[in-house]
N, C-alpha and C positions, 0 to 999 in steps of 0.2 A: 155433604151436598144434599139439599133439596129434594123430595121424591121425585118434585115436577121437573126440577132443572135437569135431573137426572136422566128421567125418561125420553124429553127434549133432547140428551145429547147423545144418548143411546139411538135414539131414532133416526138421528141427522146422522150419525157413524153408520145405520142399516140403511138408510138411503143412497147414501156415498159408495156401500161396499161393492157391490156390481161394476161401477164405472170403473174403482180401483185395481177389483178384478182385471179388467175388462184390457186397464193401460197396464198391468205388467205383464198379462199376455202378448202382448204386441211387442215386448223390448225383446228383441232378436238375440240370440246367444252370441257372446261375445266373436270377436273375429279379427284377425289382422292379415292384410298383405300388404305387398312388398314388392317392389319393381327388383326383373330379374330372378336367379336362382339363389333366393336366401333361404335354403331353408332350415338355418340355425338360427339367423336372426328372426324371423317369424316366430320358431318355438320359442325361444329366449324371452319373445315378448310375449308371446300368449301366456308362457308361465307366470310371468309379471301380473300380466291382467288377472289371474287366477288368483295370485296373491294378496293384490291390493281392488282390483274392480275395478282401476282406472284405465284407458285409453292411453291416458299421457305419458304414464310409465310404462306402458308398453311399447310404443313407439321410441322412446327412446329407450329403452333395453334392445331393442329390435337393432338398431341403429350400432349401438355398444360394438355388437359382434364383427361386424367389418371394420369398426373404426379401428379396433385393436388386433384385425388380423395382419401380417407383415406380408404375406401371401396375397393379398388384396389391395392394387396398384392402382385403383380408382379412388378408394375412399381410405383416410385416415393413413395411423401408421403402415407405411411401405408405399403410399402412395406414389405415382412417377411424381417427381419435381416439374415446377416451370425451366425456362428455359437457358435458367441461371444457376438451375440447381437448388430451388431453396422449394420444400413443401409446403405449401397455403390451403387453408382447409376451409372451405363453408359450409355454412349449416344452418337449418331454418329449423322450428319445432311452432306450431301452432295448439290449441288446445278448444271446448267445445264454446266456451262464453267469449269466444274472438281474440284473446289475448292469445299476445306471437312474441316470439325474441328469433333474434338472428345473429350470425358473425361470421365476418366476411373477412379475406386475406390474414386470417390466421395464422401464424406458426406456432411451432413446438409443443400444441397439447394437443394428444392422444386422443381425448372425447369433445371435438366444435359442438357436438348436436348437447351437450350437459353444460357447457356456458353459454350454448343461446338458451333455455332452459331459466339460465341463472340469470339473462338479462332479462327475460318475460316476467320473472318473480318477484329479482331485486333490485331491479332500478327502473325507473321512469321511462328506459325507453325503449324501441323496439330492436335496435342494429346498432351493432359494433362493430369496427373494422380497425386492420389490422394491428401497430402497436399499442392501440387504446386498447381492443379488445383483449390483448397478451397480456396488460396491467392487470385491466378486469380479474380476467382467470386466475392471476396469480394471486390476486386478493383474495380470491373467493375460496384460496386452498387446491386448486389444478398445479398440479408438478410438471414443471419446463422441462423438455425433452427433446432428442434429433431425433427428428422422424423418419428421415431417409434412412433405409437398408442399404444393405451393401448390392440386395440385386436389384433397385431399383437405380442406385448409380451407375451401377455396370449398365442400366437401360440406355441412362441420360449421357454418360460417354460415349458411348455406340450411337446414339443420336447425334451426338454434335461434330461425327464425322463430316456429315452432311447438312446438318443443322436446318432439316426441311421439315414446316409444321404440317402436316397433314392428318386433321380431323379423321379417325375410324370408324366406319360403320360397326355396329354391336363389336366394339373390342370386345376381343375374348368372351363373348356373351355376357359383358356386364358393366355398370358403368356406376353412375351417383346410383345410392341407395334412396328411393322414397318413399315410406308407411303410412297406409291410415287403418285405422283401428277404429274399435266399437267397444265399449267398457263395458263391465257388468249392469250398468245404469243405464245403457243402448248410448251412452253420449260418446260423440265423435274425437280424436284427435289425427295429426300426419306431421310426418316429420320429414327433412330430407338429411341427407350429409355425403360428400363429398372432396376429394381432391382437386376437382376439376380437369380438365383437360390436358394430357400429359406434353409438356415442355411448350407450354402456354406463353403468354409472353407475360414478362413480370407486373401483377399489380392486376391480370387480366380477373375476372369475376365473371361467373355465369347464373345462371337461373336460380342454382340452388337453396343462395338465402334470402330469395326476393320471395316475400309472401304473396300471393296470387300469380305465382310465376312457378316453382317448382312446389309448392304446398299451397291448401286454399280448402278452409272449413266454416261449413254452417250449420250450428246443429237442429237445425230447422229441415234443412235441406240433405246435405251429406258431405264429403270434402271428396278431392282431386288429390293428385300429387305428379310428376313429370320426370322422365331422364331423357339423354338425350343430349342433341347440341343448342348447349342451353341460349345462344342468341336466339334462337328461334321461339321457342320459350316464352322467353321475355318478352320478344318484339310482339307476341299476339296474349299475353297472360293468359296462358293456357288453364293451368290449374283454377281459375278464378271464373272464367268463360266456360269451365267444365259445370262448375257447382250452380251458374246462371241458366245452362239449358239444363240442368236439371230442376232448376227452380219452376223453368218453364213446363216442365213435364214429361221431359223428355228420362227414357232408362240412364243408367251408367253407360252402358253398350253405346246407345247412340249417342250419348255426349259426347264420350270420347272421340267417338266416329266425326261430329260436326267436328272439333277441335281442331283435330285433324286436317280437315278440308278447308277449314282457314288458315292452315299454312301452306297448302300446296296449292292452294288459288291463287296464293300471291307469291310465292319464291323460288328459285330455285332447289326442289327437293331432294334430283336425282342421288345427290352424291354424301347425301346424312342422313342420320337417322334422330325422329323426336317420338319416346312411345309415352302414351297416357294410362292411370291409370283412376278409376273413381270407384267410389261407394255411396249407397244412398241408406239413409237411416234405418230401413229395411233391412241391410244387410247384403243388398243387391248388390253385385258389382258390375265391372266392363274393362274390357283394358281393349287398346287399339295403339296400331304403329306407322310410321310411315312404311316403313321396308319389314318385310321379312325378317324375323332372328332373337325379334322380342318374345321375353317369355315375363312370368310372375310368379309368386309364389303366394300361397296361401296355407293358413293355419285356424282351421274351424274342428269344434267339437274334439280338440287335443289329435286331429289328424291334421298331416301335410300334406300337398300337393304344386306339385310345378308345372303350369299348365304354360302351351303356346299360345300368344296372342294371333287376332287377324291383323292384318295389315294393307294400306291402302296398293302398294305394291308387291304383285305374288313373285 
């Protein structure tokens, strides 16, 4: 090289270095939470993030841990069945440059949140649903499985005594899983996954793998994610209406909070529960509920915490 060109690009490199400074200072220490008391899937994925840098792999490591507990009748294997007895799994995963995969009415494989994953990567489109989605999986190397336990049948026969669907407020303090994450790179991703709603009616689908409905990411901005009774969800895209008042300037805290108040201005809230959860590129977060009972979890600087959300109803 040139002495001149040399100097030239040595200099443009010493002009640059401050600003460069300047932006990796700002990239916040990685982070993930988590709707609810996960707090093995939050470590699971922060170790992720540690390993690879990414967000996306964390969230879906995050995600892993319920989908394959049997112990865990919301999401994945062990999940309650609908109301026929057969387990359907949804699941959404989003990433920072917008790309999303989803599957919807799932059965027999263990991880929905790693073939919608598979649909975002390897095919053209965003959503699978049910037999199509089974083919998918099985193409792609996922091993067909019964997912129902033997204590989640013994649920669904003691159910069908009576055979009365009746939505629970915070089952068991815990419901659909849904993560967003901040990578080593500060860039965003969230994932959700689920069983949905225990002895559902067959073929029924909730929020989980509607993207802008239980996940919703901009890495401009920050991403959302939802649990909860996912019509409600849906009917106002919560997670998407989260990441737009934060566009507008609004904290994590109060977004959730407006998000919130757009559903109980219009519906009957008393007798459900829908809790929020967001993060903004910062690092910031917010969680808000309608009722009492929600909690979250988080995993920063290789420490956990399970904190209690506010909620609009004390």
């Amino acid at each position: 090289m040139k002495r001149r060109s040399f100097l030239q690009t040595t200099g443009m490199l010493g002009l640059a270095s401050p600003a460069l400074l300047e932006q990796q200072a700002t990239v916040p220490e990685p982070i993930i939470i988590a709707t609810w008391k996960n707090e093995k899937g939050t470590q699971a994925g922060y170790q992720k993030i540690m390993e690879t840098g990414k967000a996306l792999d964390g969230v879906e490591a995050g995600a892993w841990v319920p989908e394959s507990d049997p112990n865990e009748t919301t999401v994945g294997y062990g999940g309650y069945p609908d109301r026929d007895g057969h387990v359907t799994l949804d699941a959404c995963i989003m990433d920072h440059l917008g790309n999303a995969g989803s599957v919807t009415f799932l059965e027999h494989i263990m991880h929905p949140i790693s073939v919608a994953r598979a649909v975002m990567e390897k095919t053209p489109h965003v959503m699978l649903s049910g037999a199509g989605a089974l083919e998918f999986a099985l193409s792609q190397g996922f091993k067909k499985q019964d997912l129902l336990t033997e204590k989640s049948k013994k649920a669904w026969l003691e159910w069908k005594k009576q055979a009365k669907y009746e939505p629970k407020v915070n089952i068991e303090r815990h419901d659909t899983i849904g993560l967003l994450a901040l990578g080593k790179a500060g860039e965003i991703a969230g994932a959700c996954s689920t069983s949905g709603m225990a002895f559902k009616m067959h073929g029924r689908v909730g929020d989980s793998p509607i993207i802008g409905g239980a996940v919703f990411c901009d890495d401009e901005v920050g991403g959302a994610c939802a649990t909860g009774l996912g019509e409600f969800v849906m009917k106002t895209l919560g997670s998407f209406l989260i990441v737009e008042f934060m566009r507008q300037g609004k904290s994590p805290q109060q977004a959730c909070e407006e998000a919130i108040m757009r559903i109980v201005k219009r519906y009957k809230y008393q007798e459900f529960q829908v809790g929020y959860l967001a993060m903004n590129k910062k690092g910031e977060y917010g969680a808000y509920a309608i009722q009492k009972g929600f909690n979250f979890t988080i995993t920063k600087n290789g420490k956990t915490e399970v904190i209690e959300s506010a909620s609009y109803m004390s």
